[in-house]
C-alpha positions as CSV (number, residue, x, y, z in Angstrom):
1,X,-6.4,5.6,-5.9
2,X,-3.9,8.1,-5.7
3,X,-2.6,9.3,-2.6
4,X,1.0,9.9,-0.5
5,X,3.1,7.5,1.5
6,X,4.4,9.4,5.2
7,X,7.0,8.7,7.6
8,X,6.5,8.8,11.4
9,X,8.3,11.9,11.1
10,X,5.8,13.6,8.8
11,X,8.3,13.1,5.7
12,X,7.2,11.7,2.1
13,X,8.1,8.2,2.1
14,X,10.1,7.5,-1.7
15,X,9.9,3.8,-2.8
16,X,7.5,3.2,-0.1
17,X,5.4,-0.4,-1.8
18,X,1.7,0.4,-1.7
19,X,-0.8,-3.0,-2.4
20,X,-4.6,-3.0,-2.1
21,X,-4.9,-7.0,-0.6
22,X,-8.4,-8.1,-1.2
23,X,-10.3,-8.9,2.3
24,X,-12.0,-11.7,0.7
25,X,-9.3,-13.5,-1.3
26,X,-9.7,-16.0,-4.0
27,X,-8.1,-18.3,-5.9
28,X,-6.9,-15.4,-8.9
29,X,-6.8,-12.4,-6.7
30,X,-6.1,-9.3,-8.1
31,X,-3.3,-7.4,-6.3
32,X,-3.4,-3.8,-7.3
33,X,-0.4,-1.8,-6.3
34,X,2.3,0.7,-7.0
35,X,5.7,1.9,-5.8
36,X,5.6,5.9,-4.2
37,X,8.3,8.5,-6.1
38,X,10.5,10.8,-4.9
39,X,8.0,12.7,-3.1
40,X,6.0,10.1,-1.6
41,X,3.0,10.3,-4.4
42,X,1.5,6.8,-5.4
43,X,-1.2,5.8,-7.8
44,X,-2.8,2.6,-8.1
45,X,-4.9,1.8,-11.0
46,X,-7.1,-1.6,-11.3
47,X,-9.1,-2.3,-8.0
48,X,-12.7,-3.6,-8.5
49,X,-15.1,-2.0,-6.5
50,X,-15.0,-4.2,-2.9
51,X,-13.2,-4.2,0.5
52,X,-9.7,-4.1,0.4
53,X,-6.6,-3.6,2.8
54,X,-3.8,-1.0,1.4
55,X,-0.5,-2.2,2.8
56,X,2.2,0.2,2.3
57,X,6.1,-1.0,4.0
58,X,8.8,0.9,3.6
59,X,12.1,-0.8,3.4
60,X,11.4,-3.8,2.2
61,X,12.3,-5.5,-0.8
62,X,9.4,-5.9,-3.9
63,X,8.3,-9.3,-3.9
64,X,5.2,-10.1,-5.3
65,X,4.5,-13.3,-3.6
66,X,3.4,-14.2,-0.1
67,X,7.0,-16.2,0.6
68,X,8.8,-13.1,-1.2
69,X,8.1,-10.3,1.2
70,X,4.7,-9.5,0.2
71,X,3.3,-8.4,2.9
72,X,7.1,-8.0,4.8
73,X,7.8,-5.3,7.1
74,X,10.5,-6.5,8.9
75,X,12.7,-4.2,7.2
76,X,11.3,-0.7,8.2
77,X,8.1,1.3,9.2
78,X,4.2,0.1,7.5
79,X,0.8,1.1,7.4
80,X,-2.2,-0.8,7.4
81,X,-5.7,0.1,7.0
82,X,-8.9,-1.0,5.6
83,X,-11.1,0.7,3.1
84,X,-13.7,0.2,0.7
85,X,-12.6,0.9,-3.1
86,X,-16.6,1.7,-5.1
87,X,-16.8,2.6,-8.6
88,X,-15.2,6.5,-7.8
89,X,-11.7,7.6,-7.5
90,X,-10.0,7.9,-4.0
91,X,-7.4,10.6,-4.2
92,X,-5.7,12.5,-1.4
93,X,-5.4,9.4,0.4
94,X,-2.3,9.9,2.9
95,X,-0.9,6.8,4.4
96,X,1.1,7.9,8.0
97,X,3.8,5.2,8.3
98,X,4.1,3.6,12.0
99,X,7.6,2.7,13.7
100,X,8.5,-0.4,13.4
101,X,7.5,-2.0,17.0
C-alpha cells in the first residue's frame, strides 16, 4: 500500500506512523506499518489479503505495543479508516489527518 499522510491544512504530514491493525485480531497479529518521509509518502509492505484499519497519528511517539502508544494520538492530529487490503496493490491512498478534538 502506498499512499500520502495530510494535515488538516492540506500539508504532507513527515514522520506521520501509518499501521494497518487487523479487524479481526489474533493471538500473532501481523502489524504492517511504515513511518511517512519528508513529503508525506508512506509504503507499507506485508498485509494479507483481509479487513484492516490504517491508523496514521501524527505526533506521537513509535511504540510498537498497545501500552507504548500504539495506537496513541494524544499527541497531535490522526486518521482512521477502514479498508479491505485483496491480493492487488492500493496506491494513491491519501490519508487527510483530523484535528485533534
Amino acid at each position: 500500500m502506498k499512499g500520502t499522510v495530510i494535515s488538516p491544512a492540506g500539508q504532507p504530514t513527515p514522520d506521520a506512523i501509518v499501521r494497518l491493525i487487523p479487524q479481526q485480531s489474533a493471538a500473532h497479529s501481523i502489524i504492517p506499518s511504515a513511518i511517512a518521509d519528508k513529503q508525506g509518502a508512506f509504503n507499507i509492505g506485508g498485509g494479507a489479503p483481509g479487513a484492516y484499519y490504517l491508523y496514521a497519528p501524527a505526533g506521537c511517539s513509535s511504540g510498537f505495543s498497545f501500552n507504548q502508544s500504539f495506537i496513541d494520538i494524544a499527541g497531535g492530529s490522526s486518521a482512521r479508516f477502514a479498508l479491505e487490503v485483496t491480493d492487488r496493490d492500493i496506491e494513491n491512498v491519501a490519508v487527510a489527518m483530523k484535528p485533534r478534538s
